[in-house]
Structure formats: C-alpha cells, structure tokens
N, C-alpha and C positions, 0 to 999 in steps of 0.2 A: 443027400437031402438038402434040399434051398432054404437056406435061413430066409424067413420071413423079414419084410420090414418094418420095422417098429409107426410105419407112418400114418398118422389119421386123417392127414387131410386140414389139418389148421395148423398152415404156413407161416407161421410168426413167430420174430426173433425176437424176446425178449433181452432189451437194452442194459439191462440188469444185471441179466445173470448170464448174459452170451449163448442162451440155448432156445430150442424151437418150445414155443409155446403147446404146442401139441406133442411132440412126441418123447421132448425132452435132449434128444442131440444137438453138439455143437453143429455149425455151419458146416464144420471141416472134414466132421462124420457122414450130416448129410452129403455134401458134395463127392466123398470118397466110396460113399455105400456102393455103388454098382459095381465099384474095383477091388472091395474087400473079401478077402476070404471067409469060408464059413466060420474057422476058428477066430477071426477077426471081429467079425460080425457078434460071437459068439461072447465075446467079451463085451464088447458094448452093451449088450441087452441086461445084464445087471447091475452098471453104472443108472440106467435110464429110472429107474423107481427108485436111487438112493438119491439121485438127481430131482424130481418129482417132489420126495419128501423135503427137501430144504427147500425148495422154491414155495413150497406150501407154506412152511414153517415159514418163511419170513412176515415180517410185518408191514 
C-alpha cells in the first residue's frame, strides 16, 4: 500500500520554524518524499501534528 503524501498544496517555508506552512515537513522531507520508503514515510506522518501543534502554540 502507497503511503499517502501528507501535502496540501500551500508551498511555504516558514522562516521560523524551518517547516512547510502547510503540511508541516522540513524542506529535507519534502525533497526526500518520492525516495522514502513506506516505513520512512511512515514515521514522518506523526511527527507532522506534534509539529503543527507547536507552530500553533507559538506566539
């Protein structure tokens, strides 16, 4: 089964926090996604909403 990609469509790197405005991945993730493995892949997609809630949380 194809790991989905976590991607919405709004392409912007927050200066911040180093991650995509939309879907929450570093640069290094996105660039890497098409080479990763499911298990790989697998792993990032629970960092992406612990990622999300601190970005949120900031002030």
């Amino acid at each position: 089964m194809k790991t989905e990609s976590p991607c919405v469509d709004v392409c912007e790197m927050d200066p911040d926090s180093g991650l995509c405005r939309g879907c929450f991945r570093t640069i290094h993730e996105i660039a890497a996604w098409s080479r990763m493995t499911g298990d790989e892949k697998d792993k990032v997609w629970p960092l992406l909403k612990e990622r999300r809630d601190f970005v949120e949380r900031r002030p």
